[in-house]
N, C-alpha and C positions, 0 to 999 in steps of 0.2 A: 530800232530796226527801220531801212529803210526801203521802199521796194516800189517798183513801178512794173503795173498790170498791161498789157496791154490785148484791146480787141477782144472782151470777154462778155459774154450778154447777162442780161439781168432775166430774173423769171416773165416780167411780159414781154422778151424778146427785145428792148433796146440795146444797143450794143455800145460799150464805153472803156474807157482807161480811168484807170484807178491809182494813185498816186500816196503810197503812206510814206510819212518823214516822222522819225522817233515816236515810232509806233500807232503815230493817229493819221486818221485817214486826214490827208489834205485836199485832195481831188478827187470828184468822180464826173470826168467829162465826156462829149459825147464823142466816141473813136473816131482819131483823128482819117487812120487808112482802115481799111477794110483787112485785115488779117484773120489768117487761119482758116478753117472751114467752118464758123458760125456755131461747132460744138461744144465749146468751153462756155461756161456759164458760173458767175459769183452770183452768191448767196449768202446771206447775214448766216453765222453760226448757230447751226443748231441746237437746240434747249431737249434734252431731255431729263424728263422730271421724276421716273422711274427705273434706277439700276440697282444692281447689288455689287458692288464692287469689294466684297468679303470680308475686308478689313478694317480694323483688326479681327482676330478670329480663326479665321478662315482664306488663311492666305496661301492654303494648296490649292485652293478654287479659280480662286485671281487675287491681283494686291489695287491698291490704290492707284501705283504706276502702269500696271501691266493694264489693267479697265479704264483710265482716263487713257494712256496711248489711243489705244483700240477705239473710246469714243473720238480721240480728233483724228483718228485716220478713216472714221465713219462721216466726217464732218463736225461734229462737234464739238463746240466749246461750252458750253453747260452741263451738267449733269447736275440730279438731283437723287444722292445716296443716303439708300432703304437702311433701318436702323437694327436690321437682324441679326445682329454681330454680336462678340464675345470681346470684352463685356459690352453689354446693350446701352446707348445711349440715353437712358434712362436718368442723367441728374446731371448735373454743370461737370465734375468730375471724371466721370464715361463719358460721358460727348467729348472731354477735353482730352482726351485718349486719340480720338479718331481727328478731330481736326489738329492736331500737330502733325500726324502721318499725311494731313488732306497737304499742312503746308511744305512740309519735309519732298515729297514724291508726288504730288500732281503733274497731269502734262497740260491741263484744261482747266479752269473753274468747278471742283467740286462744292457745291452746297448741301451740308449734311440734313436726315430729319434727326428729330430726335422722338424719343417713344412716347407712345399715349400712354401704357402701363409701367409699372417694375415688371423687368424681365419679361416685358411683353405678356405677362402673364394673365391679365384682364383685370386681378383681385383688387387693386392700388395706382392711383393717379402716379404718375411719373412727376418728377422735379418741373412740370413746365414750365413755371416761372425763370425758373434756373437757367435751365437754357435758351428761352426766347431769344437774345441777344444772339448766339450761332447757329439757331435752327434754323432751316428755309420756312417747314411747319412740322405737325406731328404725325406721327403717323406707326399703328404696329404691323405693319406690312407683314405679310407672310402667317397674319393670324390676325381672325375676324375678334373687335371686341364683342364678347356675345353678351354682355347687360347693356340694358337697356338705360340702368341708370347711371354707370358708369360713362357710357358715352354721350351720355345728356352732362356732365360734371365736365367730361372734357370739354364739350363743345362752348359752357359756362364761360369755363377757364380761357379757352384757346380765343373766344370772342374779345376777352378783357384785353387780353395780350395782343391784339391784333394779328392773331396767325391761324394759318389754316389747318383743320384737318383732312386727313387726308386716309381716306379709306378703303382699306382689303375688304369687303365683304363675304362675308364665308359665316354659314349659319352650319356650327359642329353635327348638331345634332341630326341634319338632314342627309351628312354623306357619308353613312351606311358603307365604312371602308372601299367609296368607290374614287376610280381613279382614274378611269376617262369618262369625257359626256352620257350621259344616258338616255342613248339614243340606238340607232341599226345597227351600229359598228358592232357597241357593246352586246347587244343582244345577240347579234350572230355568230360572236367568238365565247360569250359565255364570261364577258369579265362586267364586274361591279360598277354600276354607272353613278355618277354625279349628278343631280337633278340640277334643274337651273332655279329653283327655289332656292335655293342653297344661296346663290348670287345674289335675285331680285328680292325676297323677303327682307334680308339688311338693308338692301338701300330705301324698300319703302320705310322700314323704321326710320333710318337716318335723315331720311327727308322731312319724315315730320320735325325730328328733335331739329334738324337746322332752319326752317320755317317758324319753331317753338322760340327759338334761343340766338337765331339770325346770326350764326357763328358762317362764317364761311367754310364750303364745304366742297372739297372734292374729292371725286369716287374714283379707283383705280380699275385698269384694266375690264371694262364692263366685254361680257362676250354673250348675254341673251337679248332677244328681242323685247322680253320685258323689262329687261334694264333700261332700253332704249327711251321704251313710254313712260316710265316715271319719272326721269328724267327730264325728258318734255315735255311730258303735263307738271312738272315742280315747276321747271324755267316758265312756263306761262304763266304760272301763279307768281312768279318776282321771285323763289325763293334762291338763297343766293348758292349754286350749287356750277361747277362745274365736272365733267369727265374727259376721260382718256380712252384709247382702244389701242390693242397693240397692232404693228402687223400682221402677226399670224393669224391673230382673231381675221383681218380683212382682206386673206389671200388664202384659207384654208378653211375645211371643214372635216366633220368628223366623216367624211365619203373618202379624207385622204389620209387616214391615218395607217400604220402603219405599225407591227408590234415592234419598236424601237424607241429608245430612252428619249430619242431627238426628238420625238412625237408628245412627250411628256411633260403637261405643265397647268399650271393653276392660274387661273379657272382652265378648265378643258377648252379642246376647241371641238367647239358645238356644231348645231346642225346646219344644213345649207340657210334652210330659213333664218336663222340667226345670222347669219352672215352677210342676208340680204338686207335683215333691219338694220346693221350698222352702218353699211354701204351706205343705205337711206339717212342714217340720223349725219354722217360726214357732210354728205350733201347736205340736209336743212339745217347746220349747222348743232343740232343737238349735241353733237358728240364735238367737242373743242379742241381735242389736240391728239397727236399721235406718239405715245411710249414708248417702249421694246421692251420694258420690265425684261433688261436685260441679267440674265441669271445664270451663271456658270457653275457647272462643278464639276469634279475628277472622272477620268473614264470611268473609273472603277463604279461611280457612284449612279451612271447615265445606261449602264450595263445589263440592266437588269428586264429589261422592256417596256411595257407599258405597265407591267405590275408590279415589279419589283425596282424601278430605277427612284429615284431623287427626281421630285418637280423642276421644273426651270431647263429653261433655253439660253442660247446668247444669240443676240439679235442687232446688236449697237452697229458692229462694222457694215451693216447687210439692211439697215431700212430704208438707206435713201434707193439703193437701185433697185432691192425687190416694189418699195413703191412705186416708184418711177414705170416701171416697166409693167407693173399688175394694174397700175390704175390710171396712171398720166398717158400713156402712151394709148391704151384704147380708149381713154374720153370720158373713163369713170369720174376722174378728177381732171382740173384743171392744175398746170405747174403754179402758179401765184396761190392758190389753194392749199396744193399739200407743203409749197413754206410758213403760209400761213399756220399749219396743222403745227410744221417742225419748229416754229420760231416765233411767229407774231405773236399768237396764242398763248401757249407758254410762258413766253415774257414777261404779258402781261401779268395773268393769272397773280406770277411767283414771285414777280417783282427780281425777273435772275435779265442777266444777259444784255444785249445793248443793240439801239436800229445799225443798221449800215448806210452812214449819214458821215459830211464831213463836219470836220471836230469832233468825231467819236473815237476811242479807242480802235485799233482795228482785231474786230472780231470775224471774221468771215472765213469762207468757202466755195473752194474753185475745185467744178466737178465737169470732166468731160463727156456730156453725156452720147456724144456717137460712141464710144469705145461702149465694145460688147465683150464678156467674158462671161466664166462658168464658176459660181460660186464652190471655193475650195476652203475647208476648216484648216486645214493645215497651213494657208496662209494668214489665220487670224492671229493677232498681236495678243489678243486674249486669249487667258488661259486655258477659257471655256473653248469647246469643240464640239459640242453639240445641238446641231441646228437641223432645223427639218427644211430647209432651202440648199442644202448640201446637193451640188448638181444640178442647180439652175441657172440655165442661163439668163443673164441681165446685163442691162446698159446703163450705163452711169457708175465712172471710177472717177473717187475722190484724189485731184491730184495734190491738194493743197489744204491747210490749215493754220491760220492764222488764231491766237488768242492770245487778250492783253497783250498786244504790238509785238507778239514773238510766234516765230513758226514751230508750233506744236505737231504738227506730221505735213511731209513733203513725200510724193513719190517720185523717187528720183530716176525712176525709168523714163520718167514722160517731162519731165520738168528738168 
């Protein structure tokens, strides 16, 4: 492919032409003329390290094609897909199930995990050996290992191999069939609340075992303030640990919830205070990169409200502008910040994705951030439709996506 950008700004505002020839970047000079109105802006391809893209399994949910579309039309050319599929990525065999579908029908670079247990089920180490070679790391997403010694064996194992784990935190026993925060909300409608012990008690275990056993280690989706400090106080000890937050954890709290399916997701979203400590650890850096633990599933399944529906949101098409607009444009974050959040970070951590440099493959992302609109589910590419940002208005539409030197989503309104 071959393609010439012109007059697009970078995130500290220089403004440049960008020049790809059979798919690598050749140039990025400084714009020759002054074009457009200064609100297009390239960005290296976003990394996200957290989806569920259902497949195989669960392909009423969303498929492999219809969830990477959806992330390069969110920006994206990374993703990194959760192993809670049928059958479970559990041995060289299951995994080798799901990456022929990754090669068959991607639009993006998906990098699969593969399981910490059989069947996620906690009793039995999964194949990791087996799959090292096509995992990105391990991980039983969508369900907390609740031994202690189980996950010190992983962490053994996953160190030898050089790969990460990668952790759902969820302590069974403390959530008392609850199923939002347990917090005012809960209390004033009368439904069963989620404690945040539930969250931070796992990660203090895991902190030690990865301190023990110096396994690399990162935590998924943290949403309490106590998540925050052990984290912080681990990383001041050297211990080798990174985390994620998603955006709804950093644009909502349980003051906005709502009895509706779209409100409905693991971990909950917690109380103002919690919201405020994450804000905080973005800023001091504690918290390293930003997710969407993007998660579809059927109306039918999303229908039920906050008690009866299925966990999980989809978030992929909707985090760069809900971020942009909730935290870059009032001065929470800086833009070269929340890339760093979507991309530097990331990258590094997973070893996924590539700079926006010439002689690199062109991996990037051209988003106009003066266009303002009003987020619509019905225009998502994913099969998921349930978001709790349904009817917000924000600025920044992806007009462009470039991965491995070929255009993986264009909007051809604008372009």
């Amino acid at each position: 492919m071959d393609l010439e950008l012109k007059s697009l700004r970078l995130a500290d505002g220089r403004a440049v032409d960008v020049t790809v020839h059979g798919g690598i970047v050749t140039a990025i000079t400084p714009a020759c003329v002054a074009g457009g109105d200064g609100t297009r802006f390239l960005f290296p391809g976003f990394a996200d390290v957290h989806v569920h893209l259902r497949e195989p399994g669960f392909s009423y949910k969303e498929t492999i094609r219809t969830g990477s579309q959806a992330a390069a039309r969110g920006g994206y050319t990374d993703v990194c897909a959760m192993p809670n599929l049928r059958p479970v990525p559990d041995s060289a065999g299951n995994l080798a199930v799901q990456t022929e579908l990754i090669r068959r029908d991607a639009a993006i670079r998906v990098h699969p995990y593969g399981a910490i247990t059989v069947g996620q089920k906690g009793e039995q180490l999964a194949g990791l050996a087996a799959m090292a070679p096509e995992a990105v790391g391990f991980s039983d997403d969508g369900r907390g290992v609740q031994s202690e010694d189980m996950m010190r064996r992983a962490m053994v194992q996953a160190k030898a191999l050089g790969k990460m784990i990668v952790a759902h935190c969820e302590d069974n026993s403390l959530l008392h069939g609850g199923c939002i925060h347990d917090g005012a909300y809960a209390a004033a409608h009368g439904l069963p609340g989620i404690c945040s012990e539930s969250e931070w008690g796992p990660i203090a275990r895991d902190l030690k075992l990865a301190e023990e056993t110096g396994c690399a280690y990162h935590v998924c989706h943290i949403s309490t303030k106590e998540s925050v400090a052990l984290i912080r106080t681990a990383k001041a000890r050297g211990v080798n640990v990174t985390c994620e937050t998603a955006p709804h954890y950093l644009t909502l709290d349980d003051g906005c919830l709502e009895d509706d399916g779209r409100f409905k997701m693991n971990p909950p979203l917690r109380s103002p205070e919690d919201r405020k400590a994450l804000l905080e650890g973005l800023r001091d850096g504690t918290i390293d990169m930003i997710a969407t633990d993007h998660a579809p599933h059927s109306a039918k399944e999303k229908a039920g409200g906050l008690l009866g529906s299925l966990n999980g949101i989809v978030g992929i098409e909707t985090a760069f502008p809900v971020l942009y607009t909730r935290l870059v444009l009032p001065g929470i974050l800086t833009l070269p910040r929340l890339i760093a959040l979507l991309h530097d970070n990331p990258c590094r951590r997973f070893g996924i994705g590539t700079p926006l440099a010439v002689g690199e493959t062109a991996n990037f992302t051209v988003f106009d951030l003066g266009t303002e609109y009003t987020i619509d589910p019905d225009e998502f590419l994913s099969l998921g439709k349930a978001t709790p940002f349904a009817g917000w208005k924000v600025r920044g539409r992806c007009l462009l996506t470039v991965c491995g030197g070929e255009i993986a989503w264009k909007d051809n309104t604008c372009l």
